[in-house]
N, C-alpha and C positions, 0 to 999 in steps of 0.2 A: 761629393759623396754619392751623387743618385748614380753615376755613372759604377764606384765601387761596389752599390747593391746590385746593380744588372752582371755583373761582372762576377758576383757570386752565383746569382740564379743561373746564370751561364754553366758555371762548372760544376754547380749541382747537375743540371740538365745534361749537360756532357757527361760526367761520370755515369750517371744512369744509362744513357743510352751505350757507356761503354762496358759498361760491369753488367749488364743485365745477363745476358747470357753465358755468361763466362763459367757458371756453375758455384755447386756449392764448394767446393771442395777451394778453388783460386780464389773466390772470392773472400772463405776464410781464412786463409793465408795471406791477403794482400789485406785485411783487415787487421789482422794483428801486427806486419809490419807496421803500418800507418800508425797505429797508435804509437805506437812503441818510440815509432820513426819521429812522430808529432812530441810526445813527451819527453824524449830526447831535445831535441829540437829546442827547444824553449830551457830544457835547464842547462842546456849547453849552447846554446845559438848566442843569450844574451851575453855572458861573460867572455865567449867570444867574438862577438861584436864591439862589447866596449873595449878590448887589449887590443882590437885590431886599430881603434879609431886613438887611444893612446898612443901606438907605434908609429903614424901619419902625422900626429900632430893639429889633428884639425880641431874649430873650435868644436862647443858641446850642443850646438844650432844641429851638427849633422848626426849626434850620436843615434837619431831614429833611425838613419837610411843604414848605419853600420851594425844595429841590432837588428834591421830585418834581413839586410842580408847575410849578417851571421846566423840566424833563424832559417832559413831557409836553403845556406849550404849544407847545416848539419843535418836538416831536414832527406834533402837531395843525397848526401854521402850514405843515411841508415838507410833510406829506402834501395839502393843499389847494392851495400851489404846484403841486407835482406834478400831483395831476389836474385843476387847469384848465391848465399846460402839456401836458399827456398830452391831454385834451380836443380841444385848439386845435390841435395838432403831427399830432395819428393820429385824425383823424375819417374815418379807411377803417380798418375791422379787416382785416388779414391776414387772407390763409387759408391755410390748410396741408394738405394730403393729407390725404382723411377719416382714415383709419386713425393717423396722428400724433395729431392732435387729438383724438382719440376717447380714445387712451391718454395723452399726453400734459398734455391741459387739465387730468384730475383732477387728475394728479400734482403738478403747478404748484401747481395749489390748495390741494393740502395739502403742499407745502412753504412756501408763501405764511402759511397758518393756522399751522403750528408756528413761524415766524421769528414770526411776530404776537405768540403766546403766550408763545415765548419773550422776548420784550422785555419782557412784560410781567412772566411769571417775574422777569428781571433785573433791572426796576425795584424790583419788589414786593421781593425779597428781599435787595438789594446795597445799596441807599440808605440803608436803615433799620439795617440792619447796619452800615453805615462810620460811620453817627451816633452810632452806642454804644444808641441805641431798643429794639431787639431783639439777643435774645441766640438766636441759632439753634441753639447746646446744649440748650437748652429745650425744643426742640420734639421729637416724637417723631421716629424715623428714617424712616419714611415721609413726611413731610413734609419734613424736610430732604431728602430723598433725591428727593422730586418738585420741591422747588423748582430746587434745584443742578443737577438732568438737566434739569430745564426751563428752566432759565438758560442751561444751556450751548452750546445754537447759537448763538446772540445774543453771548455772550461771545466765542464763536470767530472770527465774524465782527467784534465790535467788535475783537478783538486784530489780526486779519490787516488790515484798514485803516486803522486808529488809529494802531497798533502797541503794544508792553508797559506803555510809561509810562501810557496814556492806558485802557488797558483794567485794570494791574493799582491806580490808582489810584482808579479808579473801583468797585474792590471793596474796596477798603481795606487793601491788600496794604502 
């Protein structure tokens, strides 16, 4: 697991230094797909995950690796929807008063890069845990304690439009 905490802090890190100056305008649109993309993602990743690993036959040892990669196609398919409809709908960037933009694009950015991380947190660390795979007592408390905070914007927002059912089953609750 320390290797899957560095592994986040990485693409925390990466997103920032790739979203920083992108503005405010991309940054709020590649913000909203993500979510969108992420909360999709999870109420349709799982159920297709598991019809996929029903149609192969395999035993239920592999159902994690078939719910995260069903999680992460559906993931991969909204966000490509998205910016070719983002593409094709806003081929004029807004602009906003220098002084917004200036302060406001980074911040987008890096709340864009932590919702990123966080999904990814969420994926890495809830999937594999509701499968019985990982036992997150195991791990040191720096590591539990990086994946759980870094899960938990992702989780807040999958609760607030999911709702309880669909966010607390998706951790195993």
């Amino acid at each position: 697991m320390p290797y899957l905490c560095v592994l986040i802090y990485f693409v925390f890190f990466a997103g920032v230094a790739m979203t920083i100056g992108e503005g405010l305008w991309n940054n709020a649109i590649n913000l909203m797909a993500m979510l969108i993309s992420g909360v999709a993602a999870i109420c349709l990743g799982y159920p297709l995950g598991l019809w996929f690993l029903g149609q192969i036959d395999k035993p239920a040892e592999f159902s994690w690796y078939f719910v995260f990669g069903g999680v992460w196609v559906v993931f991969f398919a909204w966000i490509m929807v998205f910016r070719v409809i983002g593409e094709r709908l806003s081929r004029v960037r807004m602009k906003f008063v220098p002084p917004l933009e200036t302060a406001a694009g980074p911040l987008m950015g890096l709340l864009l890069a932590t919702m990123f991380a966080s999904f990814l947190a969420f994926t890495l660390y809830y999937i594999p845990i509701r499968a019985g795979y990982w036992d997150a007592r195991q791990a040191a408390s720096w590591q539990q304690t990086t994946m759980r905070s870094g899960a938990g914007p992702f989780y807040t927002v999958l609760k607030a439009v999911a709702g309880d059912p669909i966010a607390d089953a998706s951790v195993g609750r």
